[in-house]
N, C-alpha and C positions, 0 to 999 in steps of 0.2 A: 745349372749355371756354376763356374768353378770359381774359385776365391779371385782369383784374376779378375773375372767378368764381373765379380759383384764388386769389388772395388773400383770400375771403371761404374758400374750402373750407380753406387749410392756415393764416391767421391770425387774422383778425377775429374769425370767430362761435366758437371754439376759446377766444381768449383773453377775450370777452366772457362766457364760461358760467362759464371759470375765476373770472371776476370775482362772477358773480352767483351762483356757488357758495361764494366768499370771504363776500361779502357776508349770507351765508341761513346760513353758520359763527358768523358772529359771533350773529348774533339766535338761534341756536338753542337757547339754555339757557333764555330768554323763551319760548320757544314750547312748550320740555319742561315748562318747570313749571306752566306752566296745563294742558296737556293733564294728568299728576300729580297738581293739584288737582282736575279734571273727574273724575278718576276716584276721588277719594275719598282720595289716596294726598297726604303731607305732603310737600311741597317740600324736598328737601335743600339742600346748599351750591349754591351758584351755579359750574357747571362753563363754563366756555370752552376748547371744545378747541384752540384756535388758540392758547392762554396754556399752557395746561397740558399738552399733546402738542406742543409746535411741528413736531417733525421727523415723526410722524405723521400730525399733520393735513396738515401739508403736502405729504406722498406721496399723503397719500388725494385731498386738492383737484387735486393734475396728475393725477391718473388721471380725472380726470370726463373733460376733453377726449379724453384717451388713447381709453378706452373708446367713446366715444362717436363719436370717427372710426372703431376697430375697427369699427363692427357698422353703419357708415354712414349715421349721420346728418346727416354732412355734404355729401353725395352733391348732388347734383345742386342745386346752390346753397342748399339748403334749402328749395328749394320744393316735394319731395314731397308725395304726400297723406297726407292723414292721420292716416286709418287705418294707413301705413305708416312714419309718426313715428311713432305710439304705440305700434307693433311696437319700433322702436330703442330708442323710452326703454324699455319695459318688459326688453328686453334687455341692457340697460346695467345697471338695477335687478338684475336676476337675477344678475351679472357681479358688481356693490357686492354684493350680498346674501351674494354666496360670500364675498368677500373680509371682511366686517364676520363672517361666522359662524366663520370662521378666526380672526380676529382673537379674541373671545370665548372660543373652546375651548382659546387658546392662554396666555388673560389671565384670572387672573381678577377679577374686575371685580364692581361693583354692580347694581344693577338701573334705577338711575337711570341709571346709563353707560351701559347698554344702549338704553336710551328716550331716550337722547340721540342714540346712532349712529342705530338707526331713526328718528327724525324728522330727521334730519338728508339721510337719503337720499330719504324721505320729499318734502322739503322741495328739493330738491337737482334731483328727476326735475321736481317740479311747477314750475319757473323757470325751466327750461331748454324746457319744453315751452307755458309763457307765453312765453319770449323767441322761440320757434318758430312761433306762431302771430304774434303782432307783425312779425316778418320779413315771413311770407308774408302779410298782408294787408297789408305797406306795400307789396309789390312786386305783388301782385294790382291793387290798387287804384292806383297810382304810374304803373304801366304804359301806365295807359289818358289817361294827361294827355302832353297833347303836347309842352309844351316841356320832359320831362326821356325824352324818347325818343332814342335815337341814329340818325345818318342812314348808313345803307350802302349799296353799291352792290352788286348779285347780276352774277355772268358766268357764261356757260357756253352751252351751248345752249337754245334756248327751249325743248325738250320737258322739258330734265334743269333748268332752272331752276324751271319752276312745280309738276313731280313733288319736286323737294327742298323746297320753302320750304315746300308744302304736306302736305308729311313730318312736319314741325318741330312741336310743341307749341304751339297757340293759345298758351297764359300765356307762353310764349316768346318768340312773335315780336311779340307788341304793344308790345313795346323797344322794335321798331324802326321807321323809315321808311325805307321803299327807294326811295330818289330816282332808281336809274339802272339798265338792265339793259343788259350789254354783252354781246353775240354775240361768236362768234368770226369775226375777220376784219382788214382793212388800217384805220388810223388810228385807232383804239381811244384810244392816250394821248390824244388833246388831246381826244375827250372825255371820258375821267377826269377828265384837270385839272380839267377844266370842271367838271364838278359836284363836286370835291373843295372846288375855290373858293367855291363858288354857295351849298353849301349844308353846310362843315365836316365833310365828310365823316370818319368815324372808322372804319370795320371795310368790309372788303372780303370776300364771299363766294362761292370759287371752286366750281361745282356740275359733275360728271362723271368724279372720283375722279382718284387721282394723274396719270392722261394728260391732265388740264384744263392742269396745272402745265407743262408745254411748251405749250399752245395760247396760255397767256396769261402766259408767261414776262415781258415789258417790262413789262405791265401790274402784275404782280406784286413787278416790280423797282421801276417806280414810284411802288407803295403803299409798301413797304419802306422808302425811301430818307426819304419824308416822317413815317415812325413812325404811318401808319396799320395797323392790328391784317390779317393775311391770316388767313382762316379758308380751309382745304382741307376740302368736304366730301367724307367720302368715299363711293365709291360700295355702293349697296343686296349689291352679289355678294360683297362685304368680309365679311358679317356681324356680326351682334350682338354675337358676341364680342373683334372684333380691337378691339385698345387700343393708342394711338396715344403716343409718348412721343420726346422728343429727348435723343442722348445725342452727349455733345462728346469727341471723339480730338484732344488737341493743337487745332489750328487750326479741323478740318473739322469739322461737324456734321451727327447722321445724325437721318435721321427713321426711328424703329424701329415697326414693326407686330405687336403681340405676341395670342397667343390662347393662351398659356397663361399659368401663373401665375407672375408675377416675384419674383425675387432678392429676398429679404427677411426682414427675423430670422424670420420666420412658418416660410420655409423651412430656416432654418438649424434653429430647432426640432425641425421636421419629423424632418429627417436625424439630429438626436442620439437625439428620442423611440425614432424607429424601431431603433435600435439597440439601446439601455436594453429597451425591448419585449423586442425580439427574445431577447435574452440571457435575460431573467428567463423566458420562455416553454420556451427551450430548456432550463434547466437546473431548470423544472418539470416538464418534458415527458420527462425524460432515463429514464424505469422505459419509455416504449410506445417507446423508441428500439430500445430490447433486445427487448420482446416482437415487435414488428416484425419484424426481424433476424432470429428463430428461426423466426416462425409464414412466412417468405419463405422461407426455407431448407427449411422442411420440406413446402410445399407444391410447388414447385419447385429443387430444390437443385441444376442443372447452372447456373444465372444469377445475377448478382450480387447484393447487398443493396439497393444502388441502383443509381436509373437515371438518367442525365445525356443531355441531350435540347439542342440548339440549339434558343434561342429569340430574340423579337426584344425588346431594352430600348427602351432611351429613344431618340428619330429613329431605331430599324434597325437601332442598334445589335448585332451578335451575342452573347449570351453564354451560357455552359451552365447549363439551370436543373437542379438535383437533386431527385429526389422517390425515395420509397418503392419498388420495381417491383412493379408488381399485376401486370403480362401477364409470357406465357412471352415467353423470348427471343427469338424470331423475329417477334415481334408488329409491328415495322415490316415488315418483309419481305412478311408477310401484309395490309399495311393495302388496296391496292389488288384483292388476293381478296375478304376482307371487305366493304368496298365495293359492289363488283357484284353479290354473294349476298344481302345483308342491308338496301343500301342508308342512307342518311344521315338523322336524325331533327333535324338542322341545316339549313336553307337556306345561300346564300354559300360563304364556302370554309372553313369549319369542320365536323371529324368529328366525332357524338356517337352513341354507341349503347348501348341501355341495356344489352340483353344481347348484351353486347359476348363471342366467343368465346375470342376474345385472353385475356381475362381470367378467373386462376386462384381458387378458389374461396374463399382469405384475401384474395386481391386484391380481392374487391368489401366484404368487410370491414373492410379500411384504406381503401377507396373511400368508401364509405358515412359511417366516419367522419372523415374530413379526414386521417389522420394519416399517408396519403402525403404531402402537403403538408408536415409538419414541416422535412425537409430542405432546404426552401427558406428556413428559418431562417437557413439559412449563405449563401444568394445573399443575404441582407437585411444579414448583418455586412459581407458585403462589398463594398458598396454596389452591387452591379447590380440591388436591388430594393426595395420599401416594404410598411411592412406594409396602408397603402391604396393601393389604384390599380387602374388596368384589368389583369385576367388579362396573360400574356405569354402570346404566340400563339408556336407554333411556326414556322419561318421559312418552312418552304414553304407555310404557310396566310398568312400576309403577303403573302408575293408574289404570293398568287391573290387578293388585294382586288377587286372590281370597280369603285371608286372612287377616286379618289385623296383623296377626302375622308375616307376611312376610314382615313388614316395619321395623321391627325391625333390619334386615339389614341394612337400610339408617342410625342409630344409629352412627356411626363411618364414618371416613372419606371415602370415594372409593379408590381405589387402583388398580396399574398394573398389580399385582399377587393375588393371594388366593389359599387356599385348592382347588379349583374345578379346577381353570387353571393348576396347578402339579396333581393333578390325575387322571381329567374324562379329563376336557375342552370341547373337541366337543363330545367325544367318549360315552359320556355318556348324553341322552337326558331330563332326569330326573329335573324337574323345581324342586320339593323340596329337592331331595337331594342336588342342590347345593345351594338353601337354606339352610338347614341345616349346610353345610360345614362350609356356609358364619357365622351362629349362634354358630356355634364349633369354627370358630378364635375369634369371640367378648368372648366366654363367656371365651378361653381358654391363652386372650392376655398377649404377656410380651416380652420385648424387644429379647430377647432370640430367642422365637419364631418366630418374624419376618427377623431375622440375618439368621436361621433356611429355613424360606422358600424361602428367597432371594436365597439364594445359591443353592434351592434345583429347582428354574427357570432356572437357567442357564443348565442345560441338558436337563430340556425337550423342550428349547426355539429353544436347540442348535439341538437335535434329532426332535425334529417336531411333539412335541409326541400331538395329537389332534387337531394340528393346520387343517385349512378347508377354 
């Protein structure tokens, strides 16, 4: 993204919606009372929420932008499609909708105040989704004229130069004209200059991923020096996920590569929700703590109530996860007998079996229903775990990854639930797809999503759907 596009993503079109949401506040009472009288219904007082709410209207107008960077409609300069606008505004709408239905249950209010908020939100999605289309047909159509195109120069190798460019999004690169391709090799600067001079050059783009940045180190220093923009593209083995961000220590400045999800109240959230959860669960959950306890004891009464297991957190981190004990006590000891008798119903380096020996005849009954899992209530208060996220693998099935791309899971905290426990769980024996899955909640997180699968546990926890 170049300084351009990030002052249109975090200022411009932000503050211009706020405007034209200002703007569509004031006409609103106009708009209520004809819709009012279309319906048959007599025109009341004349409401302006902007006069007569000021500290509410005014919460409710900065939340328009708020929201509406939340669920990414600011993404990609605004020129998405569509179809994929009318996803955000409509998700923005559902986001007001909660928030105006709150407001209402909490107020009580008339019926015209009501028909004021709805047309107001109403009125609010449809400007912002006018002003959305005007964008992107000034920059569709703007594109294709030549004297407001920008002139750059592309370097790198010929094979990684016309594989990248021709990477890029057609509506994209019709900005631009590429006056200059520069190889790597001796005397590169004076023809820079040259075509910086010739033809105003403004954005420089490096193609062959962070080892370009040594190849064409001067030339780089070059662009710099004259306040032309350096774009580093990076390379395709990077993936779709890494996210490119600069952060400043005192003097030095780092260039950071991130593929999970950054620092931000969304996370700070996260961390308090899951606690708040955690708590109200456990001390609803506190009558199957006891029945546990007893029906474990009397099915096996020489082993303990629980069972504390090394597992791997967040980067490998080690810590003990607790759960319920379903198997008799020597059930490690036997894992590699098991094993070669019975065999693995997992591919990779994970053990799953359905009729597991190990396990004692209450044991597939708190199996079945999750409520050996409860104990891990207490890894969740004490922050080595979340109540969303990929399962915690045990350490010595970590260390047998066969990829080192699959540690990338360990990236985020562990969790109770994920994509694989709501849709395969046992049912499905596939080691990389639920890798995968585990890679589709990191790359796909947002507080939303987790609200999302929390709720979407509770039936198959309740149904049994995979349990084993």
């Amino acid at each position: 993204m170049t300084r351009r596009s990030k002052f249109y993503h975090r200022c411009l079109y932000p503050c211009v919606d706020f405007v034209l949401a200002s703007l569509f506040a004031c006409c609103s009472p106009y708009v209520t009372n004809a819709v009012a009288e279309g319906q048959g219904h007599t025109p009341q007082e004349f409401l302006n929420l902007l006069t007569a709410s000021p500290f509410l209207a005014g919460a409710a107008l900065v939340a328009v932008p708020v929201i509406l960077r939340h669920v990414g409609f600011y993404h990609k300069r605004n020129l998405q499609r569509v179809g994929n606008a009318l996803k955000q505004i409509l998700s923005f709408a559902v986001y007001y909708l909660c928030g105006i239905g709150l407001y209402l249950a909490l107020e009580e209010t008339s019926a015209y105040y009501s028909l004021l908020l709805l047309v107001n939100l109403l009125g609010i999605s449809l400007v912002v989704f006018l002003r959305y289309l005007l964008v992107r047909w000034y920059y569709l159509h703007s594109s294709r004229a030549e004297e407001l195109r920008r002139q750059i120069i592309l370097a790198g190798t010929a094979e990684a130069m016309e594989k990248g460019w021709a990477s890029l999004p057609e509506y994209w690169t019709r900005n631009f004209n590429v006056v200059g391709r520069i190889e790597p090799g001796e005397g590169n600067e004076a023809l820079v200059q040259k075509l910086i001079e010739e033809h105003s050059v403004n954005g420089l783009y490096v193609f062959g991923g962070l080892a370009a940045h040594h190849v064409f180190e001067n030339v780089i220093y070059q662009c710099e020096v004259q306040g032309i923009d350096v774009n580093m593209v990076l390379g395709n083995r990077m993936g779709t996920s890494l996210r490119a961000d600069i952060n400043e220590v005192g003097d030095a400045r780092m260039l950071v590569l991130c593929s999970t999800p950054v620092c931000s109240w969304s996370r700070a959230i996260k961390a308090l929700m899951d606690r708040i959860v955690a708590l109200i669960i456990l001390l609803c959950s506190s009558p199957l703590w006891v029945v546990a306890a007893v029906g474990i004891k009397l099915s096996d009464p020489k082993g303990p109530v629980f069972f504390r297991q090394r597992r791997s957190g967040v980067y490998g981190r080690v810590f003990h996860m607790w759960k319920f004990r379903s198997m008799y006590v020597d059930a490690e000891a036997r894992l590699e007998e098991v094993k070669a008798k019975y065999g693995n119903e997992m591919n990779g380096p994970i053990f799953k079996l359905t009729n597991d020996p190990r396990i004692f005849k209450f044991g597939h009954f708190i199996r079945k229903t999750s409520i050996d899992e409860l104990p891990q209530l207490l890894n969740i208060l004490s922050g080595d775990m979340s109540i969303v996220g990929p399962r915690p693998l045990p350490v010595y099935e970590t260390e047998a990854f066969p990829r080192i791309e699959h540690r990338r899971r360990l990236s985020v905290k562990p969790g109770l639930t994920c994509f694989w426990q709501i849709e395969d769980r046992s049912d499905n024996g596939d080691f990389d797809n639920m890798v995968n899955k585990d890679l589709r909640y990191i790359d796909e997180w947002s507080l939303w999503l987790d609200v999302k699968l929390f709720f979407r546990t509770i039936p198959a926890v309740l149904f049994r759907k995979g349990a084993k």
